[in-house]
Backbone as XML, in Angstrom:
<?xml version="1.0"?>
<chain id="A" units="angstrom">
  <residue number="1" name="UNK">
    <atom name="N" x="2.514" y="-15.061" z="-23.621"/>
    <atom name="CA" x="2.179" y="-13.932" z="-22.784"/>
    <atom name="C" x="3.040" y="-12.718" z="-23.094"/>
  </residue>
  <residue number="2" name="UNK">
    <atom name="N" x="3.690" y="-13.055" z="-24.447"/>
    <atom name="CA" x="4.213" y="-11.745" z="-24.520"/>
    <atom name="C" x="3.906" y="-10.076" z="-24.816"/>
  </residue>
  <residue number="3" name="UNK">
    <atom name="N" x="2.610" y="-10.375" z="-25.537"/>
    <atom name="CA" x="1.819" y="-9.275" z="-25.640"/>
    <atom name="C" x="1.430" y="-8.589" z="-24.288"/>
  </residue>
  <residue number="4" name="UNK">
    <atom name="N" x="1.375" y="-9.029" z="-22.926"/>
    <atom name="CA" x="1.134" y="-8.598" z="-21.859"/>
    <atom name="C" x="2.135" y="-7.887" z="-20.999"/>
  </residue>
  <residue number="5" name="UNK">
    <atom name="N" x="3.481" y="-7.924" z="-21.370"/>
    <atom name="CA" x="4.424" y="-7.479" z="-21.017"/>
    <atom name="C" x="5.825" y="-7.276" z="-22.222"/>
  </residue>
  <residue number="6" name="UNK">
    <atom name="N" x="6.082" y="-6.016" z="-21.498"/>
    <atom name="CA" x="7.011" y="-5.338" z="-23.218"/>
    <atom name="C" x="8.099" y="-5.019" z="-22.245"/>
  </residue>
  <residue number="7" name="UNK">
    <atom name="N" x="9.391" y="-5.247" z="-23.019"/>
    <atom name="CA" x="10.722" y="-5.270" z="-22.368"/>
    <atom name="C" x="11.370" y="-4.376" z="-22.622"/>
  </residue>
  <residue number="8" name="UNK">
    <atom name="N" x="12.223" y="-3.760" z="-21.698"/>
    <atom name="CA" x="12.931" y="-2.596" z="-22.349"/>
    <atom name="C" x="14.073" y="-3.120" z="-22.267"/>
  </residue>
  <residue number="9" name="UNK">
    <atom name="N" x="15.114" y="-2.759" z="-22.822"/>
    <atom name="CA" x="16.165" y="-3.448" z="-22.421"/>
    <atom name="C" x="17.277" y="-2.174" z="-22.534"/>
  </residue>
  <residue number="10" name="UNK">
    <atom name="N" x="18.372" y="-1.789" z="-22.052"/>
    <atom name="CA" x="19.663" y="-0.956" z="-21.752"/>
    <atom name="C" x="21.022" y="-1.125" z="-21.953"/>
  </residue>
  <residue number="11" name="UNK">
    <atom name="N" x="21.656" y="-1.223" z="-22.759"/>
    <atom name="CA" x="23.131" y="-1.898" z="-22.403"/>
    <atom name="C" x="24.208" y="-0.892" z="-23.047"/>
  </residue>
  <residue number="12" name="UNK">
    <atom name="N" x="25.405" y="-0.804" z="-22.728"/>
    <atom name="CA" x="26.459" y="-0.058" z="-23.276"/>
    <atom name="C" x="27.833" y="-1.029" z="-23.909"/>
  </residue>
  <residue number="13" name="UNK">
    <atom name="N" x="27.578" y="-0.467" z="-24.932"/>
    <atom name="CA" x="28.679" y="-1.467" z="-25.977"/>
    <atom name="C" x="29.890" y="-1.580" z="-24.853"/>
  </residue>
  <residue number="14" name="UNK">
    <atom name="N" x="29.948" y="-3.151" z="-24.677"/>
    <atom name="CA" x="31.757" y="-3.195" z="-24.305"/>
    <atom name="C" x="32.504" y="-3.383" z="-25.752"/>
  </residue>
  <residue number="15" name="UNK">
    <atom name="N" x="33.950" y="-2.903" z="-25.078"/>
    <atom name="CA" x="34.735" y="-3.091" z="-26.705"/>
    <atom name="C" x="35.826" y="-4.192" z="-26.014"/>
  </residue>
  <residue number="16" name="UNK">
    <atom name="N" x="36.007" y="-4.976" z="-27.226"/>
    <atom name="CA" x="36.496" y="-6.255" z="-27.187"/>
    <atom name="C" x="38.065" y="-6.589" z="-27.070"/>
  </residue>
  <residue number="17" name="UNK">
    <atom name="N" x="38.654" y="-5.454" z="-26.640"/>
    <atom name="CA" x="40.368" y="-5.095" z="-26.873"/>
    <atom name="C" x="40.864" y="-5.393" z="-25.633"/>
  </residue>
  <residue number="18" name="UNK">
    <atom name="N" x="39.790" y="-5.310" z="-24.194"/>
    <atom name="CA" x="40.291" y="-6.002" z="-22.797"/>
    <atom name="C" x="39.864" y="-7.233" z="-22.232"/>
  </residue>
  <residue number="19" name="UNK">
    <atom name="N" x="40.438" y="-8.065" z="-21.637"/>
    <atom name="CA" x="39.748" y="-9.139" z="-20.962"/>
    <atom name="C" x="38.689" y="-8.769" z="-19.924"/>
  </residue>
  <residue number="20" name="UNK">
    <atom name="N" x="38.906" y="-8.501" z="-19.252"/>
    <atom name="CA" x="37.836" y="-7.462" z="-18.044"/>
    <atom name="C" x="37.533" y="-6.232" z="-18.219"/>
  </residue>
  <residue number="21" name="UNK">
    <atom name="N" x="36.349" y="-6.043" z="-19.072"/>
    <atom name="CA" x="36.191" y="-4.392" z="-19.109"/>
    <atom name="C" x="35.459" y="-4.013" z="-17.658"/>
  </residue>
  <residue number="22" name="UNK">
    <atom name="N" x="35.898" y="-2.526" z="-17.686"/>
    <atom name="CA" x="35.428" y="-2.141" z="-16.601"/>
    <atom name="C" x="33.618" y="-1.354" z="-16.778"/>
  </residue>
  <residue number="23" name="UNK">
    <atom name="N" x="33.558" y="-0.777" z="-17.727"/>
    <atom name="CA" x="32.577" y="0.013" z="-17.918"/>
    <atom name="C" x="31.156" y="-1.039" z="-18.811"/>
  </residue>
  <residue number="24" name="UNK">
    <atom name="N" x="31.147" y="-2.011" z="-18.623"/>
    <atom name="CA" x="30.347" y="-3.016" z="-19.252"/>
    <atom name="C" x="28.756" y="-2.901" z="-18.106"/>
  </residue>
  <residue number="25" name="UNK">
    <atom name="N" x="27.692" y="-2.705" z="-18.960"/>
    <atom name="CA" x="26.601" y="-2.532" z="-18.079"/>
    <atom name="C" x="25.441" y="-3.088" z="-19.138"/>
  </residue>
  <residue number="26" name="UNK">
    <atom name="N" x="23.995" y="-3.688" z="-18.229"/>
    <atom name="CA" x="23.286" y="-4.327" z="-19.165"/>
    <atom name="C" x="22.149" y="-4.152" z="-17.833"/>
  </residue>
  <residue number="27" name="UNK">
    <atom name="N" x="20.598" y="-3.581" z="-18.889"/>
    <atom name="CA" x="19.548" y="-3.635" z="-17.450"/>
    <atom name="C" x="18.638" y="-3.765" z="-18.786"/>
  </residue>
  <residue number="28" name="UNK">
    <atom name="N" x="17.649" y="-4.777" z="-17.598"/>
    <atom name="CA" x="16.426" y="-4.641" z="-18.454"/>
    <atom name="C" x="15.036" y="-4.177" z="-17.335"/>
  </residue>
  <residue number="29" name="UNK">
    <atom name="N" x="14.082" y="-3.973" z="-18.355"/>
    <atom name="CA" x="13.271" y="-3.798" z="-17.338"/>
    <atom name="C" x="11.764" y="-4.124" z="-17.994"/>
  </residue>
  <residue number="30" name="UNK">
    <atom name="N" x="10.674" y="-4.786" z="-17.317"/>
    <atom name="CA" x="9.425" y="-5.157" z="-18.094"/>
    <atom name="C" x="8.374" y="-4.527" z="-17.628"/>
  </residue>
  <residue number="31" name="UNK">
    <atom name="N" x="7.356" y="-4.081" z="-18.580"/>
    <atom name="CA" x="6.350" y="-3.321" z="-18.250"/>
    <atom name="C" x="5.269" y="-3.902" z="-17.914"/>
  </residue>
  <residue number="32" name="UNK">
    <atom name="N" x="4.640" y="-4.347" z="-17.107"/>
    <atom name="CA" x="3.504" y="-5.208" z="-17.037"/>
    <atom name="C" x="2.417" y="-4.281" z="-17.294"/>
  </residue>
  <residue number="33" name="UNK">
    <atom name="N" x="1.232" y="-4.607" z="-18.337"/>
    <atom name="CA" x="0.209" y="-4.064" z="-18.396"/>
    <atom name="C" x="-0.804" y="-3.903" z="-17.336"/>
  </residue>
  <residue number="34" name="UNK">
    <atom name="N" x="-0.899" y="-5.048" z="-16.229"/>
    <atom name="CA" x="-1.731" y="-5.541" z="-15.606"/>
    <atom name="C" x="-1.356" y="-4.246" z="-14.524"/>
  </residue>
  <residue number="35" name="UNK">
    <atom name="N" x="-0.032" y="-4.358" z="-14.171"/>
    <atom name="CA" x="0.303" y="-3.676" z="-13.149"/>
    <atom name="C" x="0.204" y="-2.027" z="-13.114"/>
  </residue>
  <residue number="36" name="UNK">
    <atom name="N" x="0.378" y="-1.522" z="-14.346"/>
    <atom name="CA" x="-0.017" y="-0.339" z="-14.824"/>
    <atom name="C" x="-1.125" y="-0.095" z="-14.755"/>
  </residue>
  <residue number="37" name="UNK">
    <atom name="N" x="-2.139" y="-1.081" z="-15.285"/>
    <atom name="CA" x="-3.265" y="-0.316" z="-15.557"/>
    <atom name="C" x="-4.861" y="-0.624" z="-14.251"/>
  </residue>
  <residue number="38" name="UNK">
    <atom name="N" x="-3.892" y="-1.765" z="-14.021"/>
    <atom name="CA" x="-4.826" y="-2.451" z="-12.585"/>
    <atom name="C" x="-4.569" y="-2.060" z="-11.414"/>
  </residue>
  <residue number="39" name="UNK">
    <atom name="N" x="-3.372" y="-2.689" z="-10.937"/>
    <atom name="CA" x="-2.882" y="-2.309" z="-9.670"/>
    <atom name="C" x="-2.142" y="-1.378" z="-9.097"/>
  </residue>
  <residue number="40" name="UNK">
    <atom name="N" x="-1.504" y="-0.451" z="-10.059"/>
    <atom name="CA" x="-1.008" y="0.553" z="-9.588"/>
    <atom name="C" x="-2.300" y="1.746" z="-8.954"/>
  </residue>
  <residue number="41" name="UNK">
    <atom name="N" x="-3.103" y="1.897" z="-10.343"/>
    <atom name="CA" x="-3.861" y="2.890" z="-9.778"/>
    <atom name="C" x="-5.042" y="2.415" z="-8.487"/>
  </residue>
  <residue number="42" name="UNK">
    <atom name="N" x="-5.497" y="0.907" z="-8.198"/>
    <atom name="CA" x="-5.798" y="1.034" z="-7.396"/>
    <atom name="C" x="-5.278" y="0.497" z="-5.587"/>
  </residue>
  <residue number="43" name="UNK">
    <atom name="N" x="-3.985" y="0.626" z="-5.655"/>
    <atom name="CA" x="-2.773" y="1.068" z="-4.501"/>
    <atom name="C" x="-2.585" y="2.770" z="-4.231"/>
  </residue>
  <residue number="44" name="UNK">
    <atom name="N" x="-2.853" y="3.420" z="-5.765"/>
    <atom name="CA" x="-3.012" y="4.606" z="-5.006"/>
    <atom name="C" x="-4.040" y="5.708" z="-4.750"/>
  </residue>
  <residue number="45" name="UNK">
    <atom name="N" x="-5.068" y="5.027" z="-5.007"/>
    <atom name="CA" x="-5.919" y="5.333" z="-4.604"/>
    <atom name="C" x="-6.486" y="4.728" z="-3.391"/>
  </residue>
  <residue number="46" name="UNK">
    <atom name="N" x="-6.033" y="3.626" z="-2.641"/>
    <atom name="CA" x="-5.881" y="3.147" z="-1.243"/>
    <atom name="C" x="-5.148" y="3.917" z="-0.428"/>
  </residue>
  <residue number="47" name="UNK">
    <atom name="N" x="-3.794" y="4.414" z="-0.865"/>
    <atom name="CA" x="-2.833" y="5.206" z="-0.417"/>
    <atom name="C" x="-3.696" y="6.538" z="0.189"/>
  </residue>
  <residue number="48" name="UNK">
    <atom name="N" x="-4.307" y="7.164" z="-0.731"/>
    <atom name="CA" x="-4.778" y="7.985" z="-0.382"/>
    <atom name="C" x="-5.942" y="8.144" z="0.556"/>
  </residue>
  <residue number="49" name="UNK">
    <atom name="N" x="-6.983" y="7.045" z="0.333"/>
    <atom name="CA" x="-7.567" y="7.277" z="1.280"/>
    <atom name="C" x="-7.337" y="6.906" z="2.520"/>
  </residue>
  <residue number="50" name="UNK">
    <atom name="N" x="-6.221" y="6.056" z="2.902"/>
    <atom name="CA" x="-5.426" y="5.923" z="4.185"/>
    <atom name="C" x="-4.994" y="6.841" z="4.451"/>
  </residue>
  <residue number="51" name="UNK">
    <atom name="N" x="-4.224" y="7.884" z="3.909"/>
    <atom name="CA" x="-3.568" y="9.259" z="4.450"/>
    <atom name="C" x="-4.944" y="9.893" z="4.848"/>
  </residue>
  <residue number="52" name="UNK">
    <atom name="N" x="-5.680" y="9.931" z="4.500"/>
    <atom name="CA" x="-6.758" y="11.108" z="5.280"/>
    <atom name="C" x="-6.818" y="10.231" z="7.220"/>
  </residue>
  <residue number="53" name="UNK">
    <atom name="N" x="-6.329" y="9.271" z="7.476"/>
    <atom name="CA" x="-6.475" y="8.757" z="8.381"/>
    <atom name="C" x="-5.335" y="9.167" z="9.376"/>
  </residue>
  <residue number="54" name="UNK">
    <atom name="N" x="-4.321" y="9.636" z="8.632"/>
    <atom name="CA" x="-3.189" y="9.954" z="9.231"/>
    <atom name="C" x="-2.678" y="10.958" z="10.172"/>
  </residue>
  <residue number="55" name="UNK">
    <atom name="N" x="-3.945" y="11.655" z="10.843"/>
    <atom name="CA" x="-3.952" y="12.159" z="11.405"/>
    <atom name="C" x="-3.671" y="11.729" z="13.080"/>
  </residue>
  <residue number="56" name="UNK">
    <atom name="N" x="-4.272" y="10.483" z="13.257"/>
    <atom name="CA" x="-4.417" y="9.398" z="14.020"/>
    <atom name="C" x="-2.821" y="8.962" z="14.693"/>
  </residue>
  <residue number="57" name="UNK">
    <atom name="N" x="-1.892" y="9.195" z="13.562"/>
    <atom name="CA" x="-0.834" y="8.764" z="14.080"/>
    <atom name="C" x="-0.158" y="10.304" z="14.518"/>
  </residue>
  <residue number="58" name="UNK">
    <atom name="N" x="0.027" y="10.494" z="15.843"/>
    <atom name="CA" x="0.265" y="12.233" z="15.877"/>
    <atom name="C" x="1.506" y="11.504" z="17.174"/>
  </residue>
  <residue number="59" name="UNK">
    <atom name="N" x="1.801" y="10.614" z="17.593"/>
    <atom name="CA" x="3.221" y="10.734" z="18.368"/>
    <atom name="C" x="2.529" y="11.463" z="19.678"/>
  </residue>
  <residue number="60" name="UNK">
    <atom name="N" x="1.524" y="11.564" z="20.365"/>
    <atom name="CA" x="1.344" y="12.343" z="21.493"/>
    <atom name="C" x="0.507" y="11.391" z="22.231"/>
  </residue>
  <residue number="61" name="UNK">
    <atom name="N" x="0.984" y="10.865" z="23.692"/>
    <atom name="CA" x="0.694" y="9.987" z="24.211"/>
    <atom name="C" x="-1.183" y="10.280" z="24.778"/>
  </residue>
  <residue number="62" name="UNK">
    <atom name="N" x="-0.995" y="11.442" z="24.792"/>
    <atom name="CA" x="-2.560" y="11.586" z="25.636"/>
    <atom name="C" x="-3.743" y="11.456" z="24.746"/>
  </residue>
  <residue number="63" name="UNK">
    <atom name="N" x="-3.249" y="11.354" z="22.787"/>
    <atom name="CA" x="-4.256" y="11.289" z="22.102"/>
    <atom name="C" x="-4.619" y="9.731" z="22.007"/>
  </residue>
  <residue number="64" name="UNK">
    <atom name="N" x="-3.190" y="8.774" z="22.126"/>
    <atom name="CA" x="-3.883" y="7.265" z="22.001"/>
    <atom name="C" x="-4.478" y="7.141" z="23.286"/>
  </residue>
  <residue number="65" name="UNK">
    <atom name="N" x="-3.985" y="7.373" z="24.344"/>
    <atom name="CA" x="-5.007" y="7.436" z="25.569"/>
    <atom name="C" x="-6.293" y="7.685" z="25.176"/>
  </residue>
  <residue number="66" name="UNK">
    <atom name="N" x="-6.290" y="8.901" z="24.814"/>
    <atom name="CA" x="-8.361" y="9.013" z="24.089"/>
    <atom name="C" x="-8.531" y="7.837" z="23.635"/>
  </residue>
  <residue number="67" name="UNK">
    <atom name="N" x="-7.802" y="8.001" z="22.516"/>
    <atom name="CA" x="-8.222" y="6.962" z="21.066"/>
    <atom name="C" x="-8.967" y="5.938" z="21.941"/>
  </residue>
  <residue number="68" name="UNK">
    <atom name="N" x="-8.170" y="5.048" z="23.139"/>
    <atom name="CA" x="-8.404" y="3.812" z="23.679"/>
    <atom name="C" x="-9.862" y="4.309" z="24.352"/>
  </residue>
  <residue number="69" name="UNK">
    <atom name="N" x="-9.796" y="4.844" z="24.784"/>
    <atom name="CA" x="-11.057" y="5.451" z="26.169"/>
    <atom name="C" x="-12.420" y="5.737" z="24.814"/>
  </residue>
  <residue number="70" name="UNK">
    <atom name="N" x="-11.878" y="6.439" z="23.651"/>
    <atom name="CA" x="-13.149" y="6.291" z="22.568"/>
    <atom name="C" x="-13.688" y="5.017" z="22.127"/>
  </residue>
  <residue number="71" name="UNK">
    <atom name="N" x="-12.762" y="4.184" z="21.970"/>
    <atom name="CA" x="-12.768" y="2.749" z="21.748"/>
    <atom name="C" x="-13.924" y="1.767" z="22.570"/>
  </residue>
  <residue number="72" name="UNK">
    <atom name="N" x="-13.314" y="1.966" z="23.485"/>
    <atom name="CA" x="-13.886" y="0.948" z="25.305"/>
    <atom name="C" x="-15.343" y="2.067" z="25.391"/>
  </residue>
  <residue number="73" name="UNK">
    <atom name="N" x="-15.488" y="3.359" z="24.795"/>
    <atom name="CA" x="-16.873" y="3.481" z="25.032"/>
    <atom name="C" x="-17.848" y="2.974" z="23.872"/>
  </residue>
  <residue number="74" name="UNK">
    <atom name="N" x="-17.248" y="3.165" z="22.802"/>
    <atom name="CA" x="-17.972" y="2.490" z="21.750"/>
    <atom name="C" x="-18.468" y="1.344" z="22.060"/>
  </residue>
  <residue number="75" name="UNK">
    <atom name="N" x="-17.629" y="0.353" z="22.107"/>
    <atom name="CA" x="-18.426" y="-1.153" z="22.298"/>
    <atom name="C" x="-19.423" y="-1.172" z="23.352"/>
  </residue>
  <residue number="76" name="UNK">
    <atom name="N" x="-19.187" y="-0.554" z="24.551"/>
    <atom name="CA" x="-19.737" y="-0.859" z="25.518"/>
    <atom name="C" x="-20.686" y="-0.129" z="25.267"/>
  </residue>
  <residue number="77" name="UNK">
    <atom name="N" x="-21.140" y="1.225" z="24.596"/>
    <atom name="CA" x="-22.385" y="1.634" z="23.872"/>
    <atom name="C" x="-22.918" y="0.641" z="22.729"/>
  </residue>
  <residue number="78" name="UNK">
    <atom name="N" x="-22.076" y="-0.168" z="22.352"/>
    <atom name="CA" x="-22.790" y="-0.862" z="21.142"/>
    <atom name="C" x="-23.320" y="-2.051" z="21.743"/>
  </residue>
  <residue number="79" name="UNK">
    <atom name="N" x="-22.827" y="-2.681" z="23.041"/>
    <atom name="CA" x="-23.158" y="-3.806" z="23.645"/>
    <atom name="C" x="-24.555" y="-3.455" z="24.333"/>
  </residue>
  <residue number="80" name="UNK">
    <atom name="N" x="-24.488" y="-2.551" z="24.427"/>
    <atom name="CA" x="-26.033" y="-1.473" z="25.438"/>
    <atom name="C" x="-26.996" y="-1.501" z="24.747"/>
  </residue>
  <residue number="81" name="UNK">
    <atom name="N" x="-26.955" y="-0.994" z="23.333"/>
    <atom name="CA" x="-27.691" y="-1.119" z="21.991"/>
    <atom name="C" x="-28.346" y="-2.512" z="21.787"/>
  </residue>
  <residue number="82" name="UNK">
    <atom name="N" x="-27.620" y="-3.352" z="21.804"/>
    <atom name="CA" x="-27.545" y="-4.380" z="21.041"/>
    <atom name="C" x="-28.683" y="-5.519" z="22.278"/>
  </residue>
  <residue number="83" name="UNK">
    <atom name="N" x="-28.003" y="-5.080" z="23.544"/>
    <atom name="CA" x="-28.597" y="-5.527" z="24.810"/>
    <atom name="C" x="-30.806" y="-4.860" z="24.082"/>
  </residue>
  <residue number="84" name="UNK">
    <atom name="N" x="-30.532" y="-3.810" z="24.515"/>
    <atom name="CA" x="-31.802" y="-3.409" z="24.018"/>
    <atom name="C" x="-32.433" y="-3.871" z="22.897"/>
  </residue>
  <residue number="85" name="UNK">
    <atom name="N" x="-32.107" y="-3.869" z="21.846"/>
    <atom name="CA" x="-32.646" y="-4.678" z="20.915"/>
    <atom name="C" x="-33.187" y="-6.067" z="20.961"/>
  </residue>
  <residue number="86" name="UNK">
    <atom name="N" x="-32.029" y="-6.741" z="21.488"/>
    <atom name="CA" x="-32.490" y="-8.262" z="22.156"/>
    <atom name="C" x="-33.932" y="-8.521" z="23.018"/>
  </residue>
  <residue number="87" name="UNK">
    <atom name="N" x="-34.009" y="-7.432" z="24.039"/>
    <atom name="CA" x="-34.756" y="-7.275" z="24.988"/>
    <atom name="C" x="-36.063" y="-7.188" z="24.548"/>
  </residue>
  <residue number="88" name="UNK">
    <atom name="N" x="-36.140" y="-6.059" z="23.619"/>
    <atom name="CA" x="-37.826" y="-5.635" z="23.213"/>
    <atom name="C" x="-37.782" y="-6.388" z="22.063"/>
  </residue>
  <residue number="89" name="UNK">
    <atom name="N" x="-37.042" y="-7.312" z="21.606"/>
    <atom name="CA" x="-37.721" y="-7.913" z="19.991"/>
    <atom name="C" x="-38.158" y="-9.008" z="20.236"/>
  </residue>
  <residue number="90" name="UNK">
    <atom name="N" x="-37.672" y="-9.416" z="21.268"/>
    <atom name="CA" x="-37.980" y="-10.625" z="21.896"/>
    <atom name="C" x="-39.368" y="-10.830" z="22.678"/>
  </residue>
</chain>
């Protein structure tokens, strides 16, 4: 699976004249193809269309009050609907 992921790797020469160097550093890091080319772009393109939603979250108590009261009328319009339908198909 190495063709699917390519390594980078980072390090800074220690020099060999101390027992404990101080400045000794080593990073690697792997590129996943999958993740690049699959899942990144479609996380942000989720991202985004969740932010258009974000309006919703506004911190002001009287709008989730609506929110709820829009909510509790919906169903109970959709239960009304749905009541009717039952009624005349039957």
């Amino acid at each position: 699976f190495g063709f699917l992921v390519k390594n980078q790797k980072r390090s800074i020469e220690i020099k060999t004249m101390k027992f404990y160097p101080i400045k000794g550093r080593f990073s690697s890091f792997y590129f996943d193809i999958f993740e690049k080319t699959l899942i990144e772009p479609m996380l942000r393109g989720m991202r985004s269309f969740l932010n258009l939603f974000q309006f919703i979250q506004n911190g002001r108590m009287q709008s989730y009050v609506l929110y709820g009261l829009f909510f509790i009328l919906s169903i109970l319009l959709g239960t009304f609907i749905n009541y009717l339908y039952t009624m005349y198909l039957i």
